[in-house]
Backbone bond lengths (Angstrom), bond angles and torsions (degrees), N, CA, C in turn:
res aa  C-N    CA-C-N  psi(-1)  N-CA   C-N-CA  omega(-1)  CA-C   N-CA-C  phi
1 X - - - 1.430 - - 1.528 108.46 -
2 X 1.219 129.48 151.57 0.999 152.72 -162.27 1.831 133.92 -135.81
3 X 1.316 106.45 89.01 1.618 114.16 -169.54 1.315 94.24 -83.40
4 X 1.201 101.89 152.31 1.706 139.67 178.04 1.954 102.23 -90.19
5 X 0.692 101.23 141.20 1.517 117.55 174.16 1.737 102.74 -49.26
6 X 1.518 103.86 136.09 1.335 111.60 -170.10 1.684 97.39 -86.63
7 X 1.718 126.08 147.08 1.058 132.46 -171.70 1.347 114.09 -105.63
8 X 1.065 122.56 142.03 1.848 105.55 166.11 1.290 109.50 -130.00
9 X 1.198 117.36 120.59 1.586 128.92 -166.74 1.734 105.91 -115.80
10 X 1.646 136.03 101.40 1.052 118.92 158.03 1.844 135.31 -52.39
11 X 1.246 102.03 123.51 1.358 93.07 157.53 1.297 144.04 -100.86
12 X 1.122 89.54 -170.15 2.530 88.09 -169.07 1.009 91.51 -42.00
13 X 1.140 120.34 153.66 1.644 151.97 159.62 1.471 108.26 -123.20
14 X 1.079 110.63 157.92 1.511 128.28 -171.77 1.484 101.85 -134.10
15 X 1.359 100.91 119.75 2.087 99.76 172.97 0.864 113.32 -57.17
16 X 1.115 128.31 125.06 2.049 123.40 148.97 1.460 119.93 -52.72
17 X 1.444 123.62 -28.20 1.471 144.90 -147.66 1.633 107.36 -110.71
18 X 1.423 114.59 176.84 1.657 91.21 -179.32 1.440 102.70 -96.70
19 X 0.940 105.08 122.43 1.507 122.33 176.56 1.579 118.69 -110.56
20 X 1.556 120.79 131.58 1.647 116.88 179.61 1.246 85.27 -66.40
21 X 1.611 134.78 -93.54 1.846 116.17 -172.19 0.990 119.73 -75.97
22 X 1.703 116.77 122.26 1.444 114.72 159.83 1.820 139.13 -65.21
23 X 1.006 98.57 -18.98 1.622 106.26 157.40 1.031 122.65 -100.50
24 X 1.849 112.18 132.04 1.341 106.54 -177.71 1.832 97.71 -137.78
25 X 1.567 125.91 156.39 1.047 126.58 157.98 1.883 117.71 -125.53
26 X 1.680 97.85 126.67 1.293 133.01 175.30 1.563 113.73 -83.72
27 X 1.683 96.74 132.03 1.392 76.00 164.44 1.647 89.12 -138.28
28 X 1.304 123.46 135.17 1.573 145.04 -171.04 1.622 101.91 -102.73
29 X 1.072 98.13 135.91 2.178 99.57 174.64 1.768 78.44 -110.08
30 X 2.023 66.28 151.01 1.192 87.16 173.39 1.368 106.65 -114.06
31 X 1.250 123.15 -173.78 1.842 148.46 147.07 0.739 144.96 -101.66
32 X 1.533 120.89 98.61 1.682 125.17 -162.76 1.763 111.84 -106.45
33 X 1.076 123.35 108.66 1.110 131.60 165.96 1.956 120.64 -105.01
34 X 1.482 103.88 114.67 1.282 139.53 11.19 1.713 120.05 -71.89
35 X 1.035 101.68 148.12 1.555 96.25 173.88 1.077 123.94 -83.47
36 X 1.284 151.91 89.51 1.559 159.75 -119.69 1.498 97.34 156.57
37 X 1.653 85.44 147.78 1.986 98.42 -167.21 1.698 106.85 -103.78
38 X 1.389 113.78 -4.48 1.322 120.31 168.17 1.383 112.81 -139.15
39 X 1.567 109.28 145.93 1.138 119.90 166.47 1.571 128.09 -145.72
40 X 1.076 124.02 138.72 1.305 147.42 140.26 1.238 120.49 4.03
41 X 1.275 132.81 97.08 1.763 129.26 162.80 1.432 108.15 -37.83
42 X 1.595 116.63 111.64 1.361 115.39 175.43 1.348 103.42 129.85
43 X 1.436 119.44 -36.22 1.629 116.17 -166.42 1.917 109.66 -80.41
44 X 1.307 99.24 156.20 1.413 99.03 178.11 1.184 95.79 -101.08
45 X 1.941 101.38 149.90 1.870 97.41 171.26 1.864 87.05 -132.60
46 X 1.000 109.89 131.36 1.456 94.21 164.24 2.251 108.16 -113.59
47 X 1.321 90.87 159.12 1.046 107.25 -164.75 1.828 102.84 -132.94
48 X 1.707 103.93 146.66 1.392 115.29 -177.96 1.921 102.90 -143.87
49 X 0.739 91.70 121.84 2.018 99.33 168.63 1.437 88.61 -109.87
50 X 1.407 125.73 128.61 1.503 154.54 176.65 1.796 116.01 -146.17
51 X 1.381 119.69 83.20 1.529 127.27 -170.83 1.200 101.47 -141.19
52 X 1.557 125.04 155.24 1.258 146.73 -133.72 1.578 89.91 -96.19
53 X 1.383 124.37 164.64 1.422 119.93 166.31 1.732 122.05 -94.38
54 X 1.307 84.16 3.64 1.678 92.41 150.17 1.094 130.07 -91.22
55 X 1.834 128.34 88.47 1.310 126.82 177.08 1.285 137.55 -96.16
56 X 1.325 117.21 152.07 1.311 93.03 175.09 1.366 125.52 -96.16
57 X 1.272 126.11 171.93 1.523 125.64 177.71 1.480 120.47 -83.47
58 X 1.042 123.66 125.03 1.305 112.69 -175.13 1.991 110.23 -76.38
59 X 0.822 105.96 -20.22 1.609 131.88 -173.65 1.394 89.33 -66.83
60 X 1.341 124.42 -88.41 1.885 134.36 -174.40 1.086 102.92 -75.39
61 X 1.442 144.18 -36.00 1.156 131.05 -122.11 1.486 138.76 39.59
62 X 1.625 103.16 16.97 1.654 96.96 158.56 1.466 136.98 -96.78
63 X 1.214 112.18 160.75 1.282 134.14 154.24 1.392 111.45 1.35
64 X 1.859 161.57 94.16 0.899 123.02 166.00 1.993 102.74 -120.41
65 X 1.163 109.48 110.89 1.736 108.44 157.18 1.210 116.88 -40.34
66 X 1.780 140.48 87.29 1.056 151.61 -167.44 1.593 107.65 -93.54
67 X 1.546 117.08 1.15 1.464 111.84 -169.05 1.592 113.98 -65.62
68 X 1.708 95.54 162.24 1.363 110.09 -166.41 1.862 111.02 30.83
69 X 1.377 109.88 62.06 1.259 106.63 160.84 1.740 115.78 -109.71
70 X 1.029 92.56 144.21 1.692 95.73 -172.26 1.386 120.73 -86.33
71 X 1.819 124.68 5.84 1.549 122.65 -159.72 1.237 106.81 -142.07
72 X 1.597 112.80 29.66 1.469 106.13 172.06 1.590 115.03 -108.59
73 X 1.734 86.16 127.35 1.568 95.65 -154.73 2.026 99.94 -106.79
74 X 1.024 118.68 165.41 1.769 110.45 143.11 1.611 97.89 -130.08
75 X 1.641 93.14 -169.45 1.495 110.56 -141.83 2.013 84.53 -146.15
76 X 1.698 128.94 98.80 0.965 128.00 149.81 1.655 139.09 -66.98
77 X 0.837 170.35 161.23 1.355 155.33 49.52 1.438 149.56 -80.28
78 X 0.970 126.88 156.95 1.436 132.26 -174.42 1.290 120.10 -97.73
79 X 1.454 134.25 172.80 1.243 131.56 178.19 1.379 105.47 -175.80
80 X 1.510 121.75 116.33 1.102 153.82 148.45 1.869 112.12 -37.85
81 X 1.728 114.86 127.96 1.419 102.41 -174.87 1.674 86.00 -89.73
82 X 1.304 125.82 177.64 1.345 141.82 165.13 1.591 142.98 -121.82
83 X 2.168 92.28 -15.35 1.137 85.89 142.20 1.591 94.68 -178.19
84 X 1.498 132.79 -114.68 1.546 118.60 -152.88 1.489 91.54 -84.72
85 X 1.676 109.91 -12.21 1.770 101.39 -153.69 1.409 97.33 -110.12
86 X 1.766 111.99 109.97 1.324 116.87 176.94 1.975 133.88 -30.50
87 X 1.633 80.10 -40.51 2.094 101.59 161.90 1.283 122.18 -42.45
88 X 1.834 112.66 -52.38 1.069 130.36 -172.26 1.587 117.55 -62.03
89 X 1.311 142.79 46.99 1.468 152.71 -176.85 1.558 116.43 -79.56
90 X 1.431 111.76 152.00 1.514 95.53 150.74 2.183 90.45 -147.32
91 X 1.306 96.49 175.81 1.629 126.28 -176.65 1.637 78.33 -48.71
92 X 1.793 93.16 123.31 1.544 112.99 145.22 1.569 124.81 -112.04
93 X 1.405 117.80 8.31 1.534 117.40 -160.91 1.424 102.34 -67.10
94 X 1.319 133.51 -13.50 1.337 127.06 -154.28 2.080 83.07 -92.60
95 X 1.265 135.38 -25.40 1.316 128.29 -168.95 1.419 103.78 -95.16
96 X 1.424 144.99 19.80 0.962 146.06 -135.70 1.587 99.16 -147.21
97 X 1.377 124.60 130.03 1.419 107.06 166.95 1.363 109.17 -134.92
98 X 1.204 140.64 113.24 1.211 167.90 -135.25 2.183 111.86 -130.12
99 X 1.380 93.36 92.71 1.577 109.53 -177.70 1.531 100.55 -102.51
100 X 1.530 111.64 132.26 1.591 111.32 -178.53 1.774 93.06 -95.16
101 X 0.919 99.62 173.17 1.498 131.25 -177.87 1.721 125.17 -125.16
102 X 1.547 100.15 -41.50 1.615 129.57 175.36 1.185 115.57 -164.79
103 X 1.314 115.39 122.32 1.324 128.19 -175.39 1.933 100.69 124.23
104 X 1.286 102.57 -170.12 1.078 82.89 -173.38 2.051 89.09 -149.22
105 X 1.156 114.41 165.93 1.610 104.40 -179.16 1.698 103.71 -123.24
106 X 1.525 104.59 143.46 1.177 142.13 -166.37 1.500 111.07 -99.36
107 X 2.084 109.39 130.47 1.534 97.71 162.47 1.839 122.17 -45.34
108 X 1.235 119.99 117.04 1.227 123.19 152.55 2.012 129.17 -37.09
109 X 0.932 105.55 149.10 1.786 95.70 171.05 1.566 106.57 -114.10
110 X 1.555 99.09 24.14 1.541 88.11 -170.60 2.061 92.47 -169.52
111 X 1.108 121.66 45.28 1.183 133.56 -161.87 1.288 120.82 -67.31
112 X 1.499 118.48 -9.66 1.526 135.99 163.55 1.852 100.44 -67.89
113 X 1.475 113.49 -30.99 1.232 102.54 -169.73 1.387 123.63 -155.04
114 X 1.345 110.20 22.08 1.763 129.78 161.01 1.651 105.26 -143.56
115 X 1.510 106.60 147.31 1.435 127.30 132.90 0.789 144.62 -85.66
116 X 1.399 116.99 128.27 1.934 109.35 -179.89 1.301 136.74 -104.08
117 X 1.071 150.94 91.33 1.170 152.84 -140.66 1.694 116.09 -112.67
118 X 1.796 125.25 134.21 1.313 117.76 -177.55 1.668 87.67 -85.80
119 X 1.231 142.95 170.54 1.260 147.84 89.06 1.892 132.07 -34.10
120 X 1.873 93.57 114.02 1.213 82.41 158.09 1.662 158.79 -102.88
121 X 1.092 148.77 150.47 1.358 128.63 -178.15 1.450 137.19 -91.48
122 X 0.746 90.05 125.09 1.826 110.42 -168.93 1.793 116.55 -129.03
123 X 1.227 93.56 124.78 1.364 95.11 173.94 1.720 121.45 50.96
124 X 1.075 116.38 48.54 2.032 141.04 -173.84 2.150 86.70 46.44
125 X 1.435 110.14 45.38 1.177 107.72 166.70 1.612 132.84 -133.78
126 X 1.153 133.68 149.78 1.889 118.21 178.72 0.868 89.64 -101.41
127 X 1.586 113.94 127.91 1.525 128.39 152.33 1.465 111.03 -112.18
128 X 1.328 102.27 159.82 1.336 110.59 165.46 1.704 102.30 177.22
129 X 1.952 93.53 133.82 1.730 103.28 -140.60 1.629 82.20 -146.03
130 X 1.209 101.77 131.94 1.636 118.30 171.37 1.378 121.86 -174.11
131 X 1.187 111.60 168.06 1.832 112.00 -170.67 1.588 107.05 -139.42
């Protein structure tokens, strides 16, 4: 079997702080070691998102000082191919076991087929590190 590269997609956030817009969307890269777009039932990949708390908005594209905010979350899943046609997928999260390191993990609204994860802050930075 064969997993697809794990995604990390920020979602809305809401300022704590006074902010002219209160919704904002982030998007943080991550680091996947090994770096390879498929893998193997069995292999370990560990992964780290490490970005400044200055983000930008994907909405304006500005600038936003996100420090000491308490609601920045991401959103994992996996997906199994099914057969020659990359399209053809279904939900692998249930074969997958996912240990944090930093950050911390969140009830899901959909736990058959996302993870939720806070980011933590360290050093005017969001991390969040697991394998």
């Amino acid at each position: 079997m064969i997993l697809t590269i794990i995604c990390f997609t920020c979602v809305f956030a809401t300022c704590k702080k006074k902010c002219i817009g209160t919704d904002f969307t982030f998007s943080l890269g991550a680091k996947a070691i090994p770096n390879q777009d498929t893998l193997k039932l069995g292999d370990t990949l560990f992964f780290e998102v490490k970005d400044s708390v200055i983000l930008q908005d994907l909405s304006s594209s500005k600038l936003v000082d996100y420090s000491n905010a308490s609601n920045l979350t991401t959103v994992i899943s996996t997906n199994k191919i099914v057969s020659e046609n990359p399209l053809q997928k279904s939900n692998a999260l249930s074969l997958v076991e996912f240990k944090i390191t930093v950050g911390s993990e969140i009830k899901s609204i959909d736990s058959s087929r996302f993870k939720e994860y806070f980011f933590q802050e360290i050093n005017n930075a969001y991390v969040l590190r697991f394998l």
